[in-house]
PAZAPA-4460 file (N, C-alpha, C; in steps of 0.05 Angstrom, whole numbers, plus 32768, in hexadecimal, padded with zeros to 4 digits):
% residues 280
    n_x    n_y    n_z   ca_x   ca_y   ca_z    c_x    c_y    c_z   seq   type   mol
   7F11   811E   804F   7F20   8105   8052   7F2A   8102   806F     1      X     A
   7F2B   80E9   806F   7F2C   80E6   8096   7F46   80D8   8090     2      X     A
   7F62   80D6   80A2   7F7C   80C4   80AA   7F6B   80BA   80CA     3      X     A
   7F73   808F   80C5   7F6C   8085   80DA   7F83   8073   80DC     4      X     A
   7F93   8071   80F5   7FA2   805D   80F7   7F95   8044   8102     5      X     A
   7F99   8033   80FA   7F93   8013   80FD   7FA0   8001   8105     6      X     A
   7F9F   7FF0   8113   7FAB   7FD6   811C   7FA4   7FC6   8127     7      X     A
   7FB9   7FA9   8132   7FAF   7F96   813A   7FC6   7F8A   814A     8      X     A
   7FC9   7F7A   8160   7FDA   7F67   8164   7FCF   7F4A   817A     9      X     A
   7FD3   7F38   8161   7FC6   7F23   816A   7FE3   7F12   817B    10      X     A
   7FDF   7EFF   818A   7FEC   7EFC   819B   7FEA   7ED6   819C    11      X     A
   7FF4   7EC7   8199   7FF3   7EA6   8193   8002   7E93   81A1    12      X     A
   7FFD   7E81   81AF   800E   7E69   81B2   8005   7E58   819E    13      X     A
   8020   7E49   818E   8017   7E36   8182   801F   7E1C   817F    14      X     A
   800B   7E02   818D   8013   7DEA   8191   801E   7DDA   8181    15      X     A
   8010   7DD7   8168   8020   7DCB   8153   801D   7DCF   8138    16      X     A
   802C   7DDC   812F   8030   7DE8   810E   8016   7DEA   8103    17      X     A
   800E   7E05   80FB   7FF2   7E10   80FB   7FF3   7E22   80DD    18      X     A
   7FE4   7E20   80DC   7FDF   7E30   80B7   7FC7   7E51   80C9    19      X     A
   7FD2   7E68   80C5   7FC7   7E76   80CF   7FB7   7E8C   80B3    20      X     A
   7F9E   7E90   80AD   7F94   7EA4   809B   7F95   7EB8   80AA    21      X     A
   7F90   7ECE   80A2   7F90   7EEB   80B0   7F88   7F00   80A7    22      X     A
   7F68   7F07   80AB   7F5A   7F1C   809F   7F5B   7F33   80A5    23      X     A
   7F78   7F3B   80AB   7F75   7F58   80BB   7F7F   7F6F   80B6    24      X     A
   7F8B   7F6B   809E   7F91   7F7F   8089   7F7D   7F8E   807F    25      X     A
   7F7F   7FAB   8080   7F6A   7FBC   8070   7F60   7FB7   8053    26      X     A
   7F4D   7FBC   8050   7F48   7FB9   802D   7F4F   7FD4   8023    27      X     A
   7F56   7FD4   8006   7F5B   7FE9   7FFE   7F44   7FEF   7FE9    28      X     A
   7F38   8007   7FDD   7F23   800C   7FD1   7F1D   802A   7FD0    29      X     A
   7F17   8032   7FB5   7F18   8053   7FAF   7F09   8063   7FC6    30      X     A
   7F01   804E   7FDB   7EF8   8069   7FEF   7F0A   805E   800B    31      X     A
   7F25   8055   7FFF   7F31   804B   8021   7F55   8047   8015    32      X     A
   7F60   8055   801A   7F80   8058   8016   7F8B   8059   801E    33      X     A
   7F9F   8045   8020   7FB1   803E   8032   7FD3   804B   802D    34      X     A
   7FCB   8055   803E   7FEE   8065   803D   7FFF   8058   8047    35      X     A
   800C   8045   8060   8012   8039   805A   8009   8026   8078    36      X     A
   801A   800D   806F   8016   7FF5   8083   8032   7FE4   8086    37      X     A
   802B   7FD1   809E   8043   7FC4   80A7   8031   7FA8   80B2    38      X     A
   8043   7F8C   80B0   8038   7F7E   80BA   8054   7F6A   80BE    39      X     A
   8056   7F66   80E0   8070   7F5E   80EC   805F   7F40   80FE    40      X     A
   8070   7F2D   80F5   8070   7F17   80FF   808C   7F0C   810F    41      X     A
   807F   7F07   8124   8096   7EFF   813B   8092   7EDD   8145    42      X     A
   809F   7ECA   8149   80BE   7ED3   812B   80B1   7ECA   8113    43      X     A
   80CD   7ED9   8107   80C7   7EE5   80E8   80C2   7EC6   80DA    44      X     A
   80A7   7ECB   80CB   80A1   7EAF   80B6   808E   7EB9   809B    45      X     A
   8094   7EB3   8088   8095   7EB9   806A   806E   7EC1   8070    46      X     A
   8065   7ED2   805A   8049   7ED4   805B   8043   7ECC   803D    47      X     A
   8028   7ECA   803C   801B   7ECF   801A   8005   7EDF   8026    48      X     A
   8002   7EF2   800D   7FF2   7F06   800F   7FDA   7EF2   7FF7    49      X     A
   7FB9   7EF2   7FFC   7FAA   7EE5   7FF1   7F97   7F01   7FE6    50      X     A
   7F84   7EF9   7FD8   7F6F   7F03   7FCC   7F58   7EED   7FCE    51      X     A
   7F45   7EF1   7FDF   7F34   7EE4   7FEA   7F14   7EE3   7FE7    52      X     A
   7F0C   7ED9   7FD2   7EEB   7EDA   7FCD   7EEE   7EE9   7FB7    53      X     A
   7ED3   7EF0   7FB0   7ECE   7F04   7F96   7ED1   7F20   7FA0    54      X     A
   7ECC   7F25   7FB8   7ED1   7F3D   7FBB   7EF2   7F45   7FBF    55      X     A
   7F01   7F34   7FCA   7F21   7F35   7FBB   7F25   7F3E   7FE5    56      X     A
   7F24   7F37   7FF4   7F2D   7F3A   8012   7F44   7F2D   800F    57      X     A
   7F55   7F46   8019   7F68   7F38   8021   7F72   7F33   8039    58      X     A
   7F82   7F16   8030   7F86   7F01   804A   7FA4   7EFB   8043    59      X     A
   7FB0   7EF5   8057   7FCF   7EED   8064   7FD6   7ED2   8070    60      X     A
   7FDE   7EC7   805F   7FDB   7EA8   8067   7FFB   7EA3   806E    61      X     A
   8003   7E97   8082   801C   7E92   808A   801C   7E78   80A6    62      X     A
   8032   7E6C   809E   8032   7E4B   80A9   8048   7E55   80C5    63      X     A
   803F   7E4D   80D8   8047   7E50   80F1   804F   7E29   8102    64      X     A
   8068   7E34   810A   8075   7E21   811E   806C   7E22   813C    65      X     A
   806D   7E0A   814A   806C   7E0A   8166   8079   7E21   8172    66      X     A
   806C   7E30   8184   8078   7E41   8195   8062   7E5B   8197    67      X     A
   8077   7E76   81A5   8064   7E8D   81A2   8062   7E9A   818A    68      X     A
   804C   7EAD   8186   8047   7EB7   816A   803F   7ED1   816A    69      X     A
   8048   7EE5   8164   8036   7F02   8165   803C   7F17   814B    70      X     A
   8020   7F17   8149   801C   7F1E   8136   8014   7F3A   8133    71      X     A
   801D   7F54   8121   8017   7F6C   8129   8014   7F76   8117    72      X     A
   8000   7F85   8104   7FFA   7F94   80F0   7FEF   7FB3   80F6    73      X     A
   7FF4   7FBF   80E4   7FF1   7FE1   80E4   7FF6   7FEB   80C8    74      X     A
   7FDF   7FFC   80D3   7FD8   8010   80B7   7FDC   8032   80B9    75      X     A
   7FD5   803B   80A9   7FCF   805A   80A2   7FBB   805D   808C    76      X     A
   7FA0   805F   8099   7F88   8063   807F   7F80   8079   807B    77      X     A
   7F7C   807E   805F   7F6E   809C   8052   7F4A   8093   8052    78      X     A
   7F38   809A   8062   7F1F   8094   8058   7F0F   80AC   804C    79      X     A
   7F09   80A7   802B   7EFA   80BC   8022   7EDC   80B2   801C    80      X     A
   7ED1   80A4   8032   7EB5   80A2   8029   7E94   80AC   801C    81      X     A
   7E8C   80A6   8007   7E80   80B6   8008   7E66   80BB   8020    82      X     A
   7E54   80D0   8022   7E3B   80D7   802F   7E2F   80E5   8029    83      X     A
   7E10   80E2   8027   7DF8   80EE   8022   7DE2   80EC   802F    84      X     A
   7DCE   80F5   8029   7DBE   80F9   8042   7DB0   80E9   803C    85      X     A
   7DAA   80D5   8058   7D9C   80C4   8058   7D7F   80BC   8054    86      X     A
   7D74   80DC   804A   7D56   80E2   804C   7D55   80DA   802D    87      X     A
   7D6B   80DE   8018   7D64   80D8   7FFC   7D6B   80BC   7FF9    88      X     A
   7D6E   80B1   8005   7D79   808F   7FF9   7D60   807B   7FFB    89      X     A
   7D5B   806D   7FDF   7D42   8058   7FE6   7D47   8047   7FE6    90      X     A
   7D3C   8033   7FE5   7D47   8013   7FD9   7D3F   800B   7FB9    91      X     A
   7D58   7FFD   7FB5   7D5F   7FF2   7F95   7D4A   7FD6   7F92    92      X     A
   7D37   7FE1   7F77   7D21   7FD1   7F77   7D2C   7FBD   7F66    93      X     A
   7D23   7F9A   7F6C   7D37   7F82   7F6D   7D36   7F80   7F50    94      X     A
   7D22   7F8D   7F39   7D24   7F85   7F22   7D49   7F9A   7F14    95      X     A
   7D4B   7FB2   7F23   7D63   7FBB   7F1F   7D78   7FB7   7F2F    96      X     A
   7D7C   7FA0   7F35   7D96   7F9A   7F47   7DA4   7F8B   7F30    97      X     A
   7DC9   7F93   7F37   7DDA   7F8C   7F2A   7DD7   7F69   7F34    98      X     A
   7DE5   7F5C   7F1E   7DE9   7F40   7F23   7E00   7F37   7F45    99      X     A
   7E0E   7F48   7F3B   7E20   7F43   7F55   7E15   7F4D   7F74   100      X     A
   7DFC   7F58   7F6D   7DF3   7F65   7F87   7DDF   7F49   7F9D   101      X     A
   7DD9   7F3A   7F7C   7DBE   7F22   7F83   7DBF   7F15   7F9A   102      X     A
   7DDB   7F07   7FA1   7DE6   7EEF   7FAB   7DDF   7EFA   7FD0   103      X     A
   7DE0   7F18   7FD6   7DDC   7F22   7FEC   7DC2   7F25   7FF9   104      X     A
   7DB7   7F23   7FEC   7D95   7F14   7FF6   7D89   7F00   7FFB   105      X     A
   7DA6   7EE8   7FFB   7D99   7ECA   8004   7DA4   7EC0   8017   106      X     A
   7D9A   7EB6   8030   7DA8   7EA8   8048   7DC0   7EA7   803C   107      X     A
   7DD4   7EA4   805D   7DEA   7E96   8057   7DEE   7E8B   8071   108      X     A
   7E10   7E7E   8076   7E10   7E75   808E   7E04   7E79   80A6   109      X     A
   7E02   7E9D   80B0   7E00   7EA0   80C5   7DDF   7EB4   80C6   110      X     A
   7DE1   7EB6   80A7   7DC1   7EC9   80A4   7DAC   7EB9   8099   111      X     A
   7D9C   7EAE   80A3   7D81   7EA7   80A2   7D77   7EB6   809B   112      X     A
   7D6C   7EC9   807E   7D61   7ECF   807A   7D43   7EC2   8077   113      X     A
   7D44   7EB4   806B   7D34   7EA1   805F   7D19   7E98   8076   114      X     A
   7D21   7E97   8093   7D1D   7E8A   80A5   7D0E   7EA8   80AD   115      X     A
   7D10   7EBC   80AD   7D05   7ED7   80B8   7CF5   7EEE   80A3   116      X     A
   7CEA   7EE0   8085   7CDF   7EEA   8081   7CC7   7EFB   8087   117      X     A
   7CB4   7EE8   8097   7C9B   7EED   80A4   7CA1   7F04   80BA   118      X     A
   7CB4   7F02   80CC   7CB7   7F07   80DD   7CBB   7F29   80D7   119      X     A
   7CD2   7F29   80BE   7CE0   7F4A   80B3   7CCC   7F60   80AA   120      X     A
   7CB8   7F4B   809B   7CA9   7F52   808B   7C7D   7F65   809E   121      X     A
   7C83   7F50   80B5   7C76   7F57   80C4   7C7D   7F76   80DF   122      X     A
   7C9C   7F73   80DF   7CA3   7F8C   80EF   7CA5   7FA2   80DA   123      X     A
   7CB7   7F9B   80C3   7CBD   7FAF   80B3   7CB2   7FB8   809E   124      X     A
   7CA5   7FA8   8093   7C97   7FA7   8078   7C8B   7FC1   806D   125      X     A
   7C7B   7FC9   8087   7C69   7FE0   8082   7C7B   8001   8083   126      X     A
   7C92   7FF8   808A   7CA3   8010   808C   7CAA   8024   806F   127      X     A
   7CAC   8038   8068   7CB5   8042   804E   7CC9   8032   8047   128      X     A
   7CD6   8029   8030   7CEC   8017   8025   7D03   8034   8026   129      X     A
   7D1E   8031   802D   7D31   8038   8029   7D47   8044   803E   130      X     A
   7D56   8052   803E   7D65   8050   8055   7D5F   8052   8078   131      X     A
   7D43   8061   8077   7D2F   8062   808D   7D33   804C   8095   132      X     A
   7D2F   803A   8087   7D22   8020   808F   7D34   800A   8097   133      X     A
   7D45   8014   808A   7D65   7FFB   8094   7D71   8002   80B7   134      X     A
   7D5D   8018   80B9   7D6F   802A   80C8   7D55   8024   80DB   135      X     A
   7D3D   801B   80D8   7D30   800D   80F0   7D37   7FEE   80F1   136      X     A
   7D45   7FE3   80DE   7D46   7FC8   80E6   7D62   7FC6   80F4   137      X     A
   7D75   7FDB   80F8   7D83   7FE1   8109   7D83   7FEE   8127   138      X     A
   7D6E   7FF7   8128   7D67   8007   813D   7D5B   7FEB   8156   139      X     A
   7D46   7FDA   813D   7D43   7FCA   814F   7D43   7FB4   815A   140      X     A
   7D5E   7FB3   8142   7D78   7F9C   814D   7D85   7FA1   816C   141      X     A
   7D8A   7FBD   8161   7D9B   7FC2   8179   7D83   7FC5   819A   142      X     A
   7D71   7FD0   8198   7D5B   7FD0   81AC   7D51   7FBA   81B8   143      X     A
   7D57   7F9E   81A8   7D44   7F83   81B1   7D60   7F73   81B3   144      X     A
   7D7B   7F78   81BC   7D87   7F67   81BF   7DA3   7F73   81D6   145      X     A
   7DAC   7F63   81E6   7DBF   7F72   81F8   7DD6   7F65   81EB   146      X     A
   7DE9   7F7F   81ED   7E06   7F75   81F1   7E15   7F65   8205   147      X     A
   7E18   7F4C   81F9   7E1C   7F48   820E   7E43   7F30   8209   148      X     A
   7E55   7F3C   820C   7E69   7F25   81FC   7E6B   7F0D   820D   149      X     A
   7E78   7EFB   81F9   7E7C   7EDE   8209   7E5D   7ECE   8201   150      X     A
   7E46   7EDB   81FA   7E2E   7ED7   81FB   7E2B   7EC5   81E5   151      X     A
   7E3D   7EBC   81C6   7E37   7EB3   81B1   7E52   7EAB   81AC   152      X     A
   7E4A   7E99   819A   7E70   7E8A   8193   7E6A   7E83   816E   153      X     A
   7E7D   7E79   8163   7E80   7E77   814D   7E65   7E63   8134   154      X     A
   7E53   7E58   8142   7E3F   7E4B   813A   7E25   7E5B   8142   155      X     A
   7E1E   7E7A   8146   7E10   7E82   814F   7E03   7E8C   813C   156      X     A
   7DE7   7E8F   8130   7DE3   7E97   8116   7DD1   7EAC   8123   157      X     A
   7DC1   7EBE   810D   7DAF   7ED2   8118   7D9B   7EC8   8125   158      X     A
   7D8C   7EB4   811A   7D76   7EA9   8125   7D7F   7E99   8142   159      X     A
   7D8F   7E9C   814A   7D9C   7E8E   8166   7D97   7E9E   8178   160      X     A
   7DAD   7EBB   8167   7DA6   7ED4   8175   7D90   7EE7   8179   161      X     A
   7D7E   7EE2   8170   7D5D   7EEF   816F   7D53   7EDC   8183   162      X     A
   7D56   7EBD   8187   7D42   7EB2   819D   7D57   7EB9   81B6   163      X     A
   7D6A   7EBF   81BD   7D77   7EC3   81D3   7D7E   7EDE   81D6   164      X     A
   7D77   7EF0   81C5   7D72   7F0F   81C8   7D8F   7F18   81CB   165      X     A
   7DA7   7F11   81CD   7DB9   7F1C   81D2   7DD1   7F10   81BB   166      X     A
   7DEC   7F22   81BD   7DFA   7F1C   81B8   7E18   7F29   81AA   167      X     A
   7E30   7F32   8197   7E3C   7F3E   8196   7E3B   7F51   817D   168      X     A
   7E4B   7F5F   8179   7E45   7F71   8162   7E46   7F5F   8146   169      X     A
   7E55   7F46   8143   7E56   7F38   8129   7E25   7F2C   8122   170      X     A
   7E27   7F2B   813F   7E08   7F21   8142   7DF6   7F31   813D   171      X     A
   7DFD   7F43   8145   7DE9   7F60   8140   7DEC   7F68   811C   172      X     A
   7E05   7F62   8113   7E07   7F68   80F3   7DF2   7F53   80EB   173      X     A
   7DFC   7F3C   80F3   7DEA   7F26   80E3   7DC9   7F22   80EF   174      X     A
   7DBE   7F2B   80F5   7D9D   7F31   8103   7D99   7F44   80E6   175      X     A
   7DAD   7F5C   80EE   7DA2   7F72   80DC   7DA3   7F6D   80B8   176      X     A
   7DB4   7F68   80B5   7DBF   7F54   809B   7DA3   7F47   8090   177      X     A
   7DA1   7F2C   80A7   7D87   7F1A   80A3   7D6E   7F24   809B   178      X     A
   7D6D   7F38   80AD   7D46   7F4E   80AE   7D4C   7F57   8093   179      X     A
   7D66   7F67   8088   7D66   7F73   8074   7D5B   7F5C   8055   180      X     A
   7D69   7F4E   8051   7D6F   7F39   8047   7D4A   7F34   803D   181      X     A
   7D46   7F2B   804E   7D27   7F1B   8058   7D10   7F33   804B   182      X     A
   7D19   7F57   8051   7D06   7F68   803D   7D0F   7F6A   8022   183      X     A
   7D22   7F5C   801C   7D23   7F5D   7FF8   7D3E   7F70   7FFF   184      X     A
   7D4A   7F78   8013   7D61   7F90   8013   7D78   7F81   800E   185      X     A
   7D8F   7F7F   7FFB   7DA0   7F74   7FFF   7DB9   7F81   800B   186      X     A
   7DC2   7F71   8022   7DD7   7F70   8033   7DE7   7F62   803C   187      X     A
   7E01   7F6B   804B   7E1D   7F61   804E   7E28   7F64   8064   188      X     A
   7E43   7F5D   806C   7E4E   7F59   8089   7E65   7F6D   807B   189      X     A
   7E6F   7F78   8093   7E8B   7F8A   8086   7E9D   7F7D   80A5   190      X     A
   7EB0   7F78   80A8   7EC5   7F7E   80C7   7ECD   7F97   80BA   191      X     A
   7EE1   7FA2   80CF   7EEB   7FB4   80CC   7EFB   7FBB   80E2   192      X     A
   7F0D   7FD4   80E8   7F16   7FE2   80FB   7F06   7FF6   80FA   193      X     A
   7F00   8003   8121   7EE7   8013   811F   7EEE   802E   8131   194      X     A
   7EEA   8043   8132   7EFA   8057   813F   7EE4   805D   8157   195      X     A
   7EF1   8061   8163   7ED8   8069   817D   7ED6   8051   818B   196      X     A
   7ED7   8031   8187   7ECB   8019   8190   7ED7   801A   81B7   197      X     A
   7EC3   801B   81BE   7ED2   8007   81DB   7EC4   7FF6   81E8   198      X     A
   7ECB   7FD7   81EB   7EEF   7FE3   81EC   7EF5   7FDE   81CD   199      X     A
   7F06   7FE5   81BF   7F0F   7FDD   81B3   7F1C   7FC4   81AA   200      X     A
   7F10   7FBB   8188   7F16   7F9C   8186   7F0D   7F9F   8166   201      X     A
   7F0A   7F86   8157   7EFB   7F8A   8132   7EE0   7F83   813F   202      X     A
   7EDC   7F9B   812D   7EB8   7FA1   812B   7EA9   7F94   8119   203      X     A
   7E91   7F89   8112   7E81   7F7E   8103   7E6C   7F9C   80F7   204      X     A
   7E75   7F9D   80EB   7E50   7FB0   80D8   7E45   7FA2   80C5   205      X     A
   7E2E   7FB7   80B9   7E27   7FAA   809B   7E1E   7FBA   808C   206      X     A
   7E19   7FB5   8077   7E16   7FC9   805A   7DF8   7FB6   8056   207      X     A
   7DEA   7FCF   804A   7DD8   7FCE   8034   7DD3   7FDA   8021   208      X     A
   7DCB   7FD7   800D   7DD1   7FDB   7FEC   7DB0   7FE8   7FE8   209      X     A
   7DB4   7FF9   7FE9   7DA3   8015   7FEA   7DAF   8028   7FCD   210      X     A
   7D96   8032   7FBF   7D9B   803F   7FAA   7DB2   803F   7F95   211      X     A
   7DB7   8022   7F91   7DD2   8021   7F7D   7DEB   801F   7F91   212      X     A
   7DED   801D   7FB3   7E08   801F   7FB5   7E05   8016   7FD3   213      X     A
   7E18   800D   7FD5   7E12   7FFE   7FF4   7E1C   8015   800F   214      X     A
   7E10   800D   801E   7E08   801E   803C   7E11   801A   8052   215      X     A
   7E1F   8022   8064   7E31   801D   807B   7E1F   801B   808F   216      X     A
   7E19   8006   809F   7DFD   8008   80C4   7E1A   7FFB   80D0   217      X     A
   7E0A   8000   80EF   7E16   7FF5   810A   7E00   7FF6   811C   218      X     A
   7DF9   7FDD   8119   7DDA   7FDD   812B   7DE6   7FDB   814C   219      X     A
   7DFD   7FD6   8155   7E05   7FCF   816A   7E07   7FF5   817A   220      X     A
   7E02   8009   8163   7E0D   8022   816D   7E26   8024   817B   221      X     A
   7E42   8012   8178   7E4F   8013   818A   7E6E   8028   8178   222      X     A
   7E60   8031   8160   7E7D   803C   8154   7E6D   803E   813A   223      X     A
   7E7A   805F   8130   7E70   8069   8117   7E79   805F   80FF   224      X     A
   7E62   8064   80F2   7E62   804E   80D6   7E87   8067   80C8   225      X     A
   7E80   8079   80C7   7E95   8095   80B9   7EAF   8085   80BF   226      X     A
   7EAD   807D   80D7   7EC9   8077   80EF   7ED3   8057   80E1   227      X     A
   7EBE   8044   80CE   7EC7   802B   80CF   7EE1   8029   80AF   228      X     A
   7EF7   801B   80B8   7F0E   8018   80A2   7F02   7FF2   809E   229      X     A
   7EFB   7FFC   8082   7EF2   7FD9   8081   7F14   7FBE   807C   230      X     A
   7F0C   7FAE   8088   7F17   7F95   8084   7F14   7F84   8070   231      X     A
   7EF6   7F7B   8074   7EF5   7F6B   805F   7ED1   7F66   805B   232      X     A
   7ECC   7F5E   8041   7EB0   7F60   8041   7EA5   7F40   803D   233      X     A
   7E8A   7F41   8040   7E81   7F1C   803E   7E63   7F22   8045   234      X     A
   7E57   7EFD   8042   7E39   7F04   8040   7E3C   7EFD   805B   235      X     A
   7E4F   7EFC   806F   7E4A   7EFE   808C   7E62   7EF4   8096   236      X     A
   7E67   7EF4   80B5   7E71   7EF6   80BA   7E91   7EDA   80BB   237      X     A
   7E82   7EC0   80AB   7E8D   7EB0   80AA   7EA9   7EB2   808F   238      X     A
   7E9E   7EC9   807B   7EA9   7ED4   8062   7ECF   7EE8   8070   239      X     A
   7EC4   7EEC   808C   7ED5   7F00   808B   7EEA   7F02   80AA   240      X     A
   7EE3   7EE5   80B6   7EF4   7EEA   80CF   7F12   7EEC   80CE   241      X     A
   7F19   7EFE   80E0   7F33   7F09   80E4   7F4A   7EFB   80E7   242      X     A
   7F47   7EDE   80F2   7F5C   7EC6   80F8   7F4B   7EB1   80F3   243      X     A
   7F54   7EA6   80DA   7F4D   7E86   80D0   7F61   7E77   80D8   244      X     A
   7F67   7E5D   80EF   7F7C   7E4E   80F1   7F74   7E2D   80EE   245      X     A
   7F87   7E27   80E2   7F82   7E0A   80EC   7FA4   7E00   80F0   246      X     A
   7F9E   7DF2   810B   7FB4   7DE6   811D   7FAD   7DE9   8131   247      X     A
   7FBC   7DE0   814C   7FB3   7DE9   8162   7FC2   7E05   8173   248      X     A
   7FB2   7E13   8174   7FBF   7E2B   8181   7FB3   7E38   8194   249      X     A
   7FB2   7E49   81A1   7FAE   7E5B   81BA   7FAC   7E6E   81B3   250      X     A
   7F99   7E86   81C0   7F9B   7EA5   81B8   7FA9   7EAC   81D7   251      X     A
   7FB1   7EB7   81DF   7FBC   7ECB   81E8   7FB3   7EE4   81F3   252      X     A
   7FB4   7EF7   81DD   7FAB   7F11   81DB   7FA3   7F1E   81C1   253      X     A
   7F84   7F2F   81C1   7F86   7F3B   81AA   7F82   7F61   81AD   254      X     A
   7F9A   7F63   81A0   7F95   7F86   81A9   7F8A   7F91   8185   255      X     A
   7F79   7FA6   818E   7F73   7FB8   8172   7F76   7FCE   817B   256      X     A
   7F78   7FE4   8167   7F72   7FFC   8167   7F6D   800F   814D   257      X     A
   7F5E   8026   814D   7F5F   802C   813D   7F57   8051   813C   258      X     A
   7F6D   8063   813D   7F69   807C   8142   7F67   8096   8131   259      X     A
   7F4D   80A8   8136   7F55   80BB   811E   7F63   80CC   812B   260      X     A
   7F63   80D4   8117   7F7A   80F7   8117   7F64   8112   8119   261      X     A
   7F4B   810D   810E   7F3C   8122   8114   7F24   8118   8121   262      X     A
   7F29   8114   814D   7F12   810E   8155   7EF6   8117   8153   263      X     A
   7EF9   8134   814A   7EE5   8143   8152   7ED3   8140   8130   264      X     A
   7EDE   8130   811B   7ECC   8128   810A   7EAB   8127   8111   265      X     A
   7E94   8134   810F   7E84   8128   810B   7E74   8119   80FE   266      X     A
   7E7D   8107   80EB   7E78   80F0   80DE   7E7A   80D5   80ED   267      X     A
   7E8E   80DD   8103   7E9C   80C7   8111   7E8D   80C4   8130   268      X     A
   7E75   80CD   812D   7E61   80D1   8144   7E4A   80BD   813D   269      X     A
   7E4D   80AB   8153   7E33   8092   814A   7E1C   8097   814B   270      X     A
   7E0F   80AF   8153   7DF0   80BC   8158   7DEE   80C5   813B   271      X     A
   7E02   80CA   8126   7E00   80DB   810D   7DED   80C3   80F6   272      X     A
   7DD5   80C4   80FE   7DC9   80B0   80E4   7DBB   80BD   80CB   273      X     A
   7DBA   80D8   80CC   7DAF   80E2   80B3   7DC3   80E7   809E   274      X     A
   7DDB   80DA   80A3   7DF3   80D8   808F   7DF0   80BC   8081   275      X     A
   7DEC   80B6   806A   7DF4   80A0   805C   7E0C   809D   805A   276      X     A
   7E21   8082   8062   7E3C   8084   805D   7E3F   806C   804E   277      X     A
   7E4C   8072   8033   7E5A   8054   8029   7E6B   8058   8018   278      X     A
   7E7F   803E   801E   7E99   803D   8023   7EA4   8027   800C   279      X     A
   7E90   801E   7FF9   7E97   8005   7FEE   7EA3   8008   7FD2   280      X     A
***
């Protein structure tokens, strides 16, 4: 079991009376325990705590007045994820997929699957089916596209990011997501808090649903799957952003962090890919 401290402090001007959502609370789930947390709003204004989608994310909805706003949350997480070796995991053949698993194999906002079948099916197709293989459609996500931030904004879908080759770690989930998607693999967007990240900020990964149970990637290589405390889960990244507002407001500043207690984990090493990790 790993202890990771977590946090956030978002930082706001706000022009005129704004309804703020707020995805930045940890999820809780038999492989993620939260010992404890705090969440301080300056100045002080009433919250609701939500339950959000089918997968139950939770979100913090609270109505904000003209002026400054800062907002600061912190945790203490237990992560007991499981892992196994990635050499035994295959893929879940579609006549045995659970009902709730279905819905993750069809485009959505920002994953064109649909649009990259030819394409997935022609790089990857011929590859053995199963964690190998998720693990080249990450390899060469991350190989055919630069990091590059500032590079993509909120209408940027995968297929945007494939003709312009670049873009941020939410883009790199949704490429890999899409390829997956497009071989019959069904997959998902996770945010999260990520240990190791720099600089540090919320990270985008994604899961795929490999042998009965879904699978932790980071095609961006920028922070270990072992190291990620999830946020919130969705069929991308539109399911799960960290600040939903509507009003007019300003950001400021956004600080994250998120630290273990045992650096020298090797789980928590992003070169470690013959570990299957999942967290769901």
């Amino acid at each position: 079991m790993t202890t990771i401290h977590v946090g956030c402090q978002l930082n706001y001007v706000v022009h005129s009376p704004s309804i703020f959502l707020l995805n930045c609370a940890v999820s809780q789930n038999s492989h993620q325990r939260v010992r404890a947390e705090s969440l301080e709003i300056l100045p002080f204004q009433p919250v609701e705590e939500c339950e959000v989608g089918p997968l139950g994310n939770r979100v913090v909805r609270l109505n904000a007045p003209p002026g400054e706003l800062q907002i600061r949350y912190s945790a203490s997480v237990d992560l007991n994820s499981e892992t196994v070796d990635s050499n035994d995991v295959l893929e879940s053949s579609y006549e045995h997929l659970p009902g709730d698993i279905l819905s993750y194999l069809n485009p959505s906002r920002y994953c064109e699957s649909d649009k990259l079948y030819r394409f997935a099916n022609g790089e990857f197709g011929h590859l053995v089916p199963g964690y190998s293989r998720v693990t080249a459609v990450c390899n060469w996500t991350f190989e055919h596209l630069a990091y590059v931030p500032g590079s993509t904004n909120s209408s940027t879908t995968a297929c945007d990011v494939l003709l312009q080759r670049a873009g941020v770690c939410r883009d790199y989930a949704h490429v890999a997501i899409s390829l997956c998607r497009a071989l019959g693999i069904p997959a998902r967007y996770v945010s999260g808090y990520a240990v190791n990240l720099y600089p540090p900020d919320f990270h985008g990964f994604m899961e795929a649903y490999l042998d009965g149970r879904w699978f932790l990637f980071d095609a961006t290589r920028l922070a270990p799957v072992g190291g990620l405390v999830r946020i919130g889960t969705g069929r991308d990244a539109a399911d799960v952003a960290f600040a939903t507002i509507r009003g007019e407001v300003g950001c400021k500043e956004v600080g994250v962090w998120a630290n273990d207690t045992n650096p020298m984990d090797q789980r928590l090493s992003p070169d470690n890919v013959q570990t299957g990790v999942s967290s769901a």
